[in-house]
Backbone as XML, in Angstrom:
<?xml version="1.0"?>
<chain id="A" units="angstrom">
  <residue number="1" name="UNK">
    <atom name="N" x="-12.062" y="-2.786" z="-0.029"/>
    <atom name="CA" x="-11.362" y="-1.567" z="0.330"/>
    <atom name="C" x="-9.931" y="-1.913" z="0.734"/>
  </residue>
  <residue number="2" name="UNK">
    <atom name="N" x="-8.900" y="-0.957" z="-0.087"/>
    <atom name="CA" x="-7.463" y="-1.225" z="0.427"/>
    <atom name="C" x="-7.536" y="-0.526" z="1.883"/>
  </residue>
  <residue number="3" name="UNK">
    <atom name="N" x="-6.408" y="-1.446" z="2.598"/>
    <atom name="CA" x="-5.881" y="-1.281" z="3.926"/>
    <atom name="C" x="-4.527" y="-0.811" z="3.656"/>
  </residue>
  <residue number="4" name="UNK">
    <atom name="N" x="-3.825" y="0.234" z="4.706"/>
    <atom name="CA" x="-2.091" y="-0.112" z="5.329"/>
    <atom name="C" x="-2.208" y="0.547" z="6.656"/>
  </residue>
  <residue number="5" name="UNK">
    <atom name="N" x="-1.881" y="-0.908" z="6.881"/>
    <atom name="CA" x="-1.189" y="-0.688" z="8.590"/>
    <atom name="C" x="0.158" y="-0.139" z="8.968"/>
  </residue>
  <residue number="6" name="UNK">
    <atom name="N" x="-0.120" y="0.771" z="9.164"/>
    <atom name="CA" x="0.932" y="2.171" z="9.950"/>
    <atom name="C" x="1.725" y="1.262" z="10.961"/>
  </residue>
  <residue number="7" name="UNK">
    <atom name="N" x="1.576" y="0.540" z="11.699"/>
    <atom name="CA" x="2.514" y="0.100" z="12.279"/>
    <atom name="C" x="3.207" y="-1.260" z="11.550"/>
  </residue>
  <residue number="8" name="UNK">
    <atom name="N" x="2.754" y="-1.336" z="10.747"/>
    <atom name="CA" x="3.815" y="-2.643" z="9.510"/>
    <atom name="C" x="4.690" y="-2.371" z="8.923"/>
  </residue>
  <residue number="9" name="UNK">
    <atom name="N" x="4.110" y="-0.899" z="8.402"/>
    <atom name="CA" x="4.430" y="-0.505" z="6.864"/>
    <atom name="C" x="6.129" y="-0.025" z="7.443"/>
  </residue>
  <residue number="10" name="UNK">
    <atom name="N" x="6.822" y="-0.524" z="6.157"/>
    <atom name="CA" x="8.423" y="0.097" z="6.661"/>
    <atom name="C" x="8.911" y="1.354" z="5.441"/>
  </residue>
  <residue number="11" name="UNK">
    <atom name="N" x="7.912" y="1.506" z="4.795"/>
    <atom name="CA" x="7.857" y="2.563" z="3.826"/>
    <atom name="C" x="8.721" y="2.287" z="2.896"/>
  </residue>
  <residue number="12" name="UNK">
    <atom name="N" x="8.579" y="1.027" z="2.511"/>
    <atom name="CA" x="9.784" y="0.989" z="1.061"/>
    <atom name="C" x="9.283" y="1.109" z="-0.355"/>
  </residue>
  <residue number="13" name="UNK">
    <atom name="N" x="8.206" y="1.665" z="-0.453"/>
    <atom name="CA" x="7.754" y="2.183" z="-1.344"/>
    <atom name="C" x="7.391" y="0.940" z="-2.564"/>
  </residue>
  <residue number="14" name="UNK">
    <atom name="N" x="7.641" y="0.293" z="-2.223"/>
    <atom name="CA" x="7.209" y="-0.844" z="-3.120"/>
    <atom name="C" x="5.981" y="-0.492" z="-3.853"/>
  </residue>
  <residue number="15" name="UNK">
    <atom name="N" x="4.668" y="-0.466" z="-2.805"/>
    <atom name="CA" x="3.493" y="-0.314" z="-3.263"/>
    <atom name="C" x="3.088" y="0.839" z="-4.168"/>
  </residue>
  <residue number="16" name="UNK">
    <atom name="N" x="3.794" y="1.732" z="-4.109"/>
    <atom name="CA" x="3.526" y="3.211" z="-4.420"/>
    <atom name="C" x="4.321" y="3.178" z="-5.752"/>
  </residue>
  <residue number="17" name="UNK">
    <atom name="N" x="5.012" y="2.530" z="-5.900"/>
    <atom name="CA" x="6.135" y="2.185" z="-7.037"/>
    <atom name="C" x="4.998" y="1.101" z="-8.204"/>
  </residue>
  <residue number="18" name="UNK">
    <atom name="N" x="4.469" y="0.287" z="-7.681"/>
    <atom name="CA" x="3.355" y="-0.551" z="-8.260"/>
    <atom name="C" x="2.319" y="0.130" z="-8.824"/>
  </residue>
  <residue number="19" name="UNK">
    <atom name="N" x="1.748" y="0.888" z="-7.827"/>
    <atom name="CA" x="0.467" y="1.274" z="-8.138"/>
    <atom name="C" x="0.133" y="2.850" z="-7.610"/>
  </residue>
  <residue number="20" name="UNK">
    <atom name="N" x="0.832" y="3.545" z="-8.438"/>
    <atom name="CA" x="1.097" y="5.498" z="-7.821"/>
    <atom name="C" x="-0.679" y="5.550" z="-7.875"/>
  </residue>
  <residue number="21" name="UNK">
    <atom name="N" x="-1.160" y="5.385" z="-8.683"/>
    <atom name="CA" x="-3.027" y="5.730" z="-8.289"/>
    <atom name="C" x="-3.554" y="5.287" z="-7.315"/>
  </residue>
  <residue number="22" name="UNK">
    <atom name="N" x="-2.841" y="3.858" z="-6.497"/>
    <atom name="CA" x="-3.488" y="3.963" z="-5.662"/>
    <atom name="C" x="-3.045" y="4.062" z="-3.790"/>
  </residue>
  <residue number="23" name="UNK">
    <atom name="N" x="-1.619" y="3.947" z="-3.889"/>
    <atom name="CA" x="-0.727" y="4.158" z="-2.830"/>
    <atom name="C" x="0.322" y="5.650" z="-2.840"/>
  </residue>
  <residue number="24" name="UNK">
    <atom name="N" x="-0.011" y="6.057" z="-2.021"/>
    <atom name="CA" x="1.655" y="6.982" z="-1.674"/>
    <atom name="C" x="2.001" y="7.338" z="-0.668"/>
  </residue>
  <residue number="25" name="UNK">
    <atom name="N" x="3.745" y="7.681" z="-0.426"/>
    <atom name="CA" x="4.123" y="7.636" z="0.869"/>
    <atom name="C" x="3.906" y="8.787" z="1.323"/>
  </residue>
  <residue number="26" name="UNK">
    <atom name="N" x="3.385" y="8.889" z="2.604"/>
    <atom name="CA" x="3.575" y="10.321" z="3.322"/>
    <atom name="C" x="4.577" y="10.932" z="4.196"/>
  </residue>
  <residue number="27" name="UNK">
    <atom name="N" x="4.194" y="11.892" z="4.692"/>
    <atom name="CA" x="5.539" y="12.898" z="5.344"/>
    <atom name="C" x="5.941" y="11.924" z="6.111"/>
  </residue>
  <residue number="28" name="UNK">
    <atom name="N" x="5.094" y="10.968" z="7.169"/>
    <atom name="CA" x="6.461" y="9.975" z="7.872"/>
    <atom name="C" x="7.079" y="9.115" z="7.397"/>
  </residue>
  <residue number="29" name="UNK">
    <atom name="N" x="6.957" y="8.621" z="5.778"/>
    <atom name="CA" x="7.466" y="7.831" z="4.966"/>
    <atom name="C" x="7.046" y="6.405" z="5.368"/>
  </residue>
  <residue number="30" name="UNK">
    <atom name="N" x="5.402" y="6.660" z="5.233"/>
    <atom name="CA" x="4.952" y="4.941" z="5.272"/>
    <atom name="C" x="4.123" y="5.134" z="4.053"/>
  </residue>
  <residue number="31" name="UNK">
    <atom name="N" x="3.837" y="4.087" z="3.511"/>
    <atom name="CA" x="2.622" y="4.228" z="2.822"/>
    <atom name="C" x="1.208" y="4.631" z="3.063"/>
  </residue>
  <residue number="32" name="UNK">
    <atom name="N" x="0.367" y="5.151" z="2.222"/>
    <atom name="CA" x="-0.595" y="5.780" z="2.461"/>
    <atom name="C" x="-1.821" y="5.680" z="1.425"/>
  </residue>
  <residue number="33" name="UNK">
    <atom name="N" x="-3.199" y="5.384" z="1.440"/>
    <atom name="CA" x="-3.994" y="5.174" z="0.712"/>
    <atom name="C" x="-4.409" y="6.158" z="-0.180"/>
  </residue>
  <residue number="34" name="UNK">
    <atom name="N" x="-4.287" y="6.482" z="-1.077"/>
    <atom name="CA" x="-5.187" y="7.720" z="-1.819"/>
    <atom name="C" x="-6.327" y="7.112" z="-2.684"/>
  </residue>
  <residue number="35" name="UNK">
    <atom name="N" x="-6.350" y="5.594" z="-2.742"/>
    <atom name="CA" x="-7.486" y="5.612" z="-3.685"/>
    <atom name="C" x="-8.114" y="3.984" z="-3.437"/>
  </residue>
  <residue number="36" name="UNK">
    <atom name="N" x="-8.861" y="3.868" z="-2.109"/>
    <atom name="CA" x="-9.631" y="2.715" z="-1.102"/>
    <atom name="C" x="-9.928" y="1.509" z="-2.383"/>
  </residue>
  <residue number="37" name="UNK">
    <atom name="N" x="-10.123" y="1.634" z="-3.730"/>
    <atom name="CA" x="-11.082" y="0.835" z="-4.695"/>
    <atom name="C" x="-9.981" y="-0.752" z="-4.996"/>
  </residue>
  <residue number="38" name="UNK">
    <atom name="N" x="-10.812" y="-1.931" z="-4.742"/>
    <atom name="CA" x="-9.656" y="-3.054" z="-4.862"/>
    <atom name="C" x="-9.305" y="-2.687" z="-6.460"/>
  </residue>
  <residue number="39" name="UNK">
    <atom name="N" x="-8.668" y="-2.927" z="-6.829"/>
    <atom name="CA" x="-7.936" y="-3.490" z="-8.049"/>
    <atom name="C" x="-7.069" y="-4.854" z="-8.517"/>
  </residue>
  <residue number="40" name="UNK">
    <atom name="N" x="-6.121" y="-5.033" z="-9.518"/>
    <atom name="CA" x="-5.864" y="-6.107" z="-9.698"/>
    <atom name="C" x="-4.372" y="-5.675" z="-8.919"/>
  </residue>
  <residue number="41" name="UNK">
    <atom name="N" x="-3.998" y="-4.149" z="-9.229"/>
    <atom name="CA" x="-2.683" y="-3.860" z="-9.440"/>
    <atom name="C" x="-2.546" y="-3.324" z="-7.540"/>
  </residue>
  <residue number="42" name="UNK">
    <atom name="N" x="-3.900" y="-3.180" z="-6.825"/>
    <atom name="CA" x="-3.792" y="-3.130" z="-5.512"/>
    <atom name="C" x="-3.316" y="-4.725" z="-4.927"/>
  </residue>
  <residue number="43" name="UNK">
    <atom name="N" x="-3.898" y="-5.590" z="-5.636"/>
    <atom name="CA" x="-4.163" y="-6.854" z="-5.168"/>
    <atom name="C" x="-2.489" y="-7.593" z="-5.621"/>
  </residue>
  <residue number="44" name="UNK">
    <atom name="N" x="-2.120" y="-7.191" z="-6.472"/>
    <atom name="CA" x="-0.569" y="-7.547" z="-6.632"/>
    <atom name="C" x="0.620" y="-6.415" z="-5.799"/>
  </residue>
  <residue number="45" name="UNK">
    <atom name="N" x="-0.091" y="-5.527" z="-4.902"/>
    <atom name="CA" x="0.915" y="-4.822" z="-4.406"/>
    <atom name="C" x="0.275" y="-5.812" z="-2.770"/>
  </residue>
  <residue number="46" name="UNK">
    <atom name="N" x="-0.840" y="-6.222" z="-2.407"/>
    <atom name="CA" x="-0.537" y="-6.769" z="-1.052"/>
    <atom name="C" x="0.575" y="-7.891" z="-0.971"/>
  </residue>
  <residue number="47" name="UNK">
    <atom name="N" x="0.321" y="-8.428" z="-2.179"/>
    <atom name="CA" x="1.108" y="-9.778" z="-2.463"/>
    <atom name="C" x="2.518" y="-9.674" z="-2.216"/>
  </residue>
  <residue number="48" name="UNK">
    <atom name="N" x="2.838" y="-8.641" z="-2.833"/>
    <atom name="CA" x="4.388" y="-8.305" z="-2.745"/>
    <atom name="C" x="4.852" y="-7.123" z="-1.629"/>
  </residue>
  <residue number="49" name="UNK">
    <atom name="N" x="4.256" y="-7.259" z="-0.736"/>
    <atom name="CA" x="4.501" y="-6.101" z="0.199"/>
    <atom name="C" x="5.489" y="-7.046" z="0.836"/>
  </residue>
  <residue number="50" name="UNK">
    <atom name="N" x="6.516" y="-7.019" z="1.223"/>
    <atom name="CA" x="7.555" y="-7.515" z="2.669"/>
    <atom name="C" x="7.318" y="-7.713" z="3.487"/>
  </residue>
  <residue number="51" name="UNK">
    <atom name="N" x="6.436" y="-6.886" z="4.156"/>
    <atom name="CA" x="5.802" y="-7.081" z="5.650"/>
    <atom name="C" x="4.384" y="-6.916" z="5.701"/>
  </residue>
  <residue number="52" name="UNK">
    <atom name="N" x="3.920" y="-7.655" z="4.602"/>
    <atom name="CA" x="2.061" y="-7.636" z="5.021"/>
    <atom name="C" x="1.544" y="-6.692" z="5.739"/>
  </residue>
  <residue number="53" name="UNK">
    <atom name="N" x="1.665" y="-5.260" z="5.165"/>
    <atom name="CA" x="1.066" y="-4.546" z="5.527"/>
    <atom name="C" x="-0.374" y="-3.516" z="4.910"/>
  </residue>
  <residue number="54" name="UNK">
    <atom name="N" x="-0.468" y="-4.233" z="3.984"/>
    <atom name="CA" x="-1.810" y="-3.982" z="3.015"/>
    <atom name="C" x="-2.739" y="-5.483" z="3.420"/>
  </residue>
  <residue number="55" name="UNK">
    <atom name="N" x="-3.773" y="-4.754" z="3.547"/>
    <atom name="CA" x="-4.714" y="-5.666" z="3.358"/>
    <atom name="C" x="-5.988" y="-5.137" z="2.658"/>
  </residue>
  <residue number="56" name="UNK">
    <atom name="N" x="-6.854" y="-6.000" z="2.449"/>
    <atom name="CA" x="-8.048" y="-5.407" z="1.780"/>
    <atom name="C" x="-8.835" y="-6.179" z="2.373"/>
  </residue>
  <residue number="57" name="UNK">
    <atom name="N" x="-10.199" y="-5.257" z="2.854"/>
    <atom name="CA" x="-11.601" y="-5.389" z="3.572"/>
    <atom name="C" x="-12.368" y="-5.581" z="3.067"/>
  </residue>
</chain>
């Protein structure tokens, strides 16, 4: 299961830019989960997050 930690996330959209099925930003402009299932393209957006704020459970 994808993770984002609300207090990491600096909302640069990286992830959501990677992978729109399975990240997007919300009204406070952090990232936000819409779709929990690991993937490859989840698993290359923790990688490249800036501030390790995805994780997966």
């Amino acid at each position: 299961m994808v993770k984002v930690d609300q207090n990491k996330c600096i909302g640069c959209g990286l992830c959501a830019g990677l992978c729109p099925e399975t990240f997007q930003i919300n009204a406070d402009n952090k990232s936000e989960v819409v779709n929990p299932q690991d993937t490859d393209c989840s698993k290359n957006a923790e990688q490249n997050c800036p501030v390790q704020a995805i994780s997966h459970k």
